[in-house]
C-alpha positions in Angstrom: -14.0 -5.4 22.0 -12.0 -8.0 20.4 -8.6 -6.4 18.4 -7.8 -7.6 15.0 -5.2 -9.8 15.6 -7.0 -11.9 18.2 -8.7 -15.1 17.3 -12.2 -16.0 18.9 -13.6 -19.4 17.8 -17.1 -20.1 16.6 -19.1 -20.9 19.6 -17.5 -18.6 22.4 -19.6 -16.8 24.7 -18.2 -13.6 25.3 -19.7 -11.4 28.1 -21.0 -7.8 27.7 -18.3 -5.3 27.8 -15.3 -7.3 27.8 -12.0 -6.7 26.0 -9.6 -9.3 24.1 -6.4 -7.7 23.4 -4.1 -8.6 20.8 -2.7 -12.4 20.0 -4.9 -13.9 22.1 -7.3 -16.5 21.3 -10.8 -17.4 22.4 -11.8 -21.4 21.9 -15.0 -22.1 21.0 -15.9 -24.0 24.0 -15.1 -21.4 26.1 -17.6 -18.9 28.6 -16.0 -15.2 29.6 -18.1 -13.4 31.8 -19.0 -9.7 31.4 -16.6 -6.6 32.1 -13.5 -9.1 31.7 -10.1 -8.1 30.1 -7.6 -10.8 28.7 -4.5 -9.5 27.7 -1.9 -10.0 25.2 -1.6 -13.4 24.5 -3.8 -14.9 26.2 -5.1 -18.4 25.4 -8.8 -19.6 27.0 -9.3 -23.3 26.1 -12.5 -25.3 25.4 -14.8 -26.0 29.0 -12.7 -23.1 31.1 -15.3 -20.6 32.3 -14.7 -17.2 33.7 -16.6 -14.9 36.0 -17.4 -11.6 35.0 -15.2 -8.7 36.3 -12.0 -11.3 35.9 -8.9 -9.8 35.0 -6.3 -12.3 32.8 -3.0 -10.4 32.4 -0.3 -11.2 29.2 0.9 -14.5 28.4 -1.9 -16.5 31.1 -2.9 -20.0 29.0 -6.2 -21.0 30.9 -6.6 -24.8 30.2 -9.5 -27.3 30.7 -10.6 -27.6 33.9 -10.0 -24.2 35.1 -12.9 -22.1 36.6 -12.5 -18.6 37.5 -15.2 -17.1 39.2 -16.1 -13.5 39.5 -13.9 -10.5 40.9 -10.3 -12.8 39.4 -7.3 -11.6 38.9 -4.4 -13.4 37.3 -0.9 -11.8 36.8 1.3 -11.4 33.9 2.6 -15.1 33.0 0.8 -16.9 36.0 0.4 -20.3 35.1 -2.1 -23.2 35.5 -1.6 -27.0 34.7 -4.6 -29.7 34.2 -2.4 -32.5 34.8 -0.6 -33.5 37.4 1.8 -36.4 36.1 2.5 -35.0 32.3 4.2 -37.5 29.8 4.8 -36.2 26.1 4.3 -39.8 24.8 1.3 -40.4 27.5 -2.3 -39.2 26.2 -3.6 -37.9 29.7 -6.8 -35.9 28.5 -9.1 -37.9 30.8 -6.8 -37.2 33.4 -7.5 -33.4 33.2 -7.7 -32.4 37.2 -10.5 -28.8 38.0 -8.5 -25.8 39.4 -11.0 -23.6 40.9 -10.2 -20.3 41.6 -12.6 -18.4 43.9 -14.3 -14.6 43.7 -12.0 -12.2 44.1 -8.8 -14.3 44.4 -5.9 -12.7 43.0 -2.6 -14.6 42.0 0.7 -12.8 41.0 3.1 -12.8 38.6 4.8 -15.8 37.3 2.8 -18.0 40.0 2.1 -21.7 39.1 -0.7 -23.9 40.3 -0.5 -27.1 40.2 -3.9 -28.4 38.7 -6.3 -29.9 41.2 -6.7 -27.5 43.9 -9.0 -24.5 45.0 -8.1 -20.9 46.1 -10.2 -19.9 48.5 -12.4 -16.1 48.1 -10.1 -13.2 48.5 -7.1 -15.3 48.7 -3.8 -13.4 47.7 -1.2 -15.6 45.9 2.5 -13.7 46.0 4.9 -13.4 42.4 6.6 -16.3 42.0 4.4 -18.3 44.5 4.0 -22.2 43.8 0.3 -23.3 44.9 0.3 -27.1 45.3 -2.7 -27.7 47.8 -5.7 -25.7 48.5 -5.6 -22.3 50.1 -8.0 -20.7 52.7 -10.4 -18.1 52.0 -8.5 -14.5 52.4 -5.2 -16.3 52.7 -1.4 -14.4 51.7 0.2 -17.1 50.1 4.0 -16.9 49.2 7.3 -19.1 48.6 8.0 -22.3 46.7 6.3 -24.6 47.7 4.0 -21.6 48.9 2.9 -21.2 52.6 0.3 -18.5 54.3 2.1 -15.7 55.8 -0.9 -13.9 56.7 -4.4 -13.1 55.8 -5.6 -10.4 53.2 -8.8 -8.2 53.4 -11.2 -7.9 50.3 -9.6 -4.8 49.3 -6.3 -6.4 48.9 -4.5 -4.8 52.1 -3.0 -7.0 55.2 -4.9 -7.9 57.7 -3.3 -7.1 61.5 -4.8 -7.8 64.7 -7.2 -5.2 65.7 -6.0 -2.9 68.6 -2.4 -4.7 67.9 -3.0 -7.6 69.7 0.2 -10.3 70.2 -0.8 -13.4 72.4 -3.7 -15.1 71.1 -7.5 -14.8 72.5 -8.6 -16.9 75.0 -11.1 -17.7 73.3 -9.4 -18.9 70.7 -11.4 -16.0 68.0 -8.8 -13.7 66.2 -10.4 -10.3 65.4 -8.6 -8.6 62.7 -8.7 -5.4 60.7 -8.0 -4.5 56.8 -4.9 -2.1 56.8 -7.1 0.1 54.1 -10.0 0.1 54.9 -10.7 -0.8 58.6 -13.2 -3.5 57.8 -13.1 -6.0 60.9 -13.1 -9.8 60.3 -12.4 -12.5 62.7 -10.7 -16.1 62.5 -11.5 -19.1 63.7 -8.3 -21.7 63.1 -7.6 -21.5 59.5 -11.6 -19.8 58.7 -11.8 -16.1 58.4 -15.0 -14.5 57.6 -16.0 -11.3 57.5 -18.3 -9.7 60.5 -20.5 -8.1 58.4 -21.5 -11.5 56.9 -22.2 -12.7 60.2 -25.3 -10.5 60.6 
């Protein structure tokens, strides 16, 4: 479904089932996956490429040199750069820098990230959040410049210590639970993985 005040260019490819919503506009050069929505004024450049399932909120501009894969979801105004060292007078389109933003990552409202880095699967970005180096898988990311605060399940719920544990392991392995759902996961440093993949 494309309304009738959007624009999508000659040459788009424009997955099954997905919705563009009004003022926004498609470049041809651009790949959407299936089952996506892009909201009101959105703006997909030439070379971005999303995943199917990717939710793209109002007033998101994806430029070259950003990847979304599957299962994204980017809040209303969010914002990505391509270069890092912008000059008006400066022609810098060789300079353009990949932002890759893994499956099922979501990133809030009026967050910016600063082109050049990857957010890891599942990772949560807070509102207002400034991303300027990459981010763990299933990391809660949040202040300017942004830190991790904690570590978010697939579902999008916190996830706590199982049995409420306080000191860390001996063996240095976290086990953690989704606040939702009850999943289990465990950490390693700064890797968390899901048990069930461990199988």
């Amino acid at each position: 479904m494309v309304h009738e005040s959007a624009y999508v260019d000659n040459g788009a490819v424009i997955g099954a089932n997905s919705r563009v919503w009004h003022f926004a506009h498609v470049l041809g050069g651009a790949v959407v996956g299936a089952r996506c929505s892009l909201g009101q004024n959105v703006v997909v450049m030439n070379k971005v490429t999303i995943g199917d399932n990717a939710k793209i909120q109002n007033n998101v501009s994806l430029y070259e040199g950003v990847e979304l894969e599957e299962d994204v979801f980017c809040g209303p105004s969010m914002v990505f750069t391509n270069v890092y060292n912008p000059r008006s007078a400066v022609s810098r389109k060789d300079e353009y820098r990949r932002t890759l933003v893994r499956r099922g990552a979501s990133i809030g409202a009026n967050a910016t990230i600063v082109c050049g880095v990857t957010i890891g699967r599942y990772a949560f970005i807070g509102a207002g959040a400034v991303i300027n180096r990459d981010v763990p898988d299933y990391a809660l990311m949040a202040g300017v410049p942004a830190r991790r605060i904690g570590w978010m399940s697939e579902a999008g719920h916190r996830l706590v210590p199982l049995d409420g544990a306080t000191a860390a392991p001996a063996d240095g392995v976290e086990r953690l639970r989704c606040e939702g759902t009850g999943a289990l996961y465990e950490r390693r440093g700064d890797v968390v993985v899901r048990l069930e993949e461990q199988a």
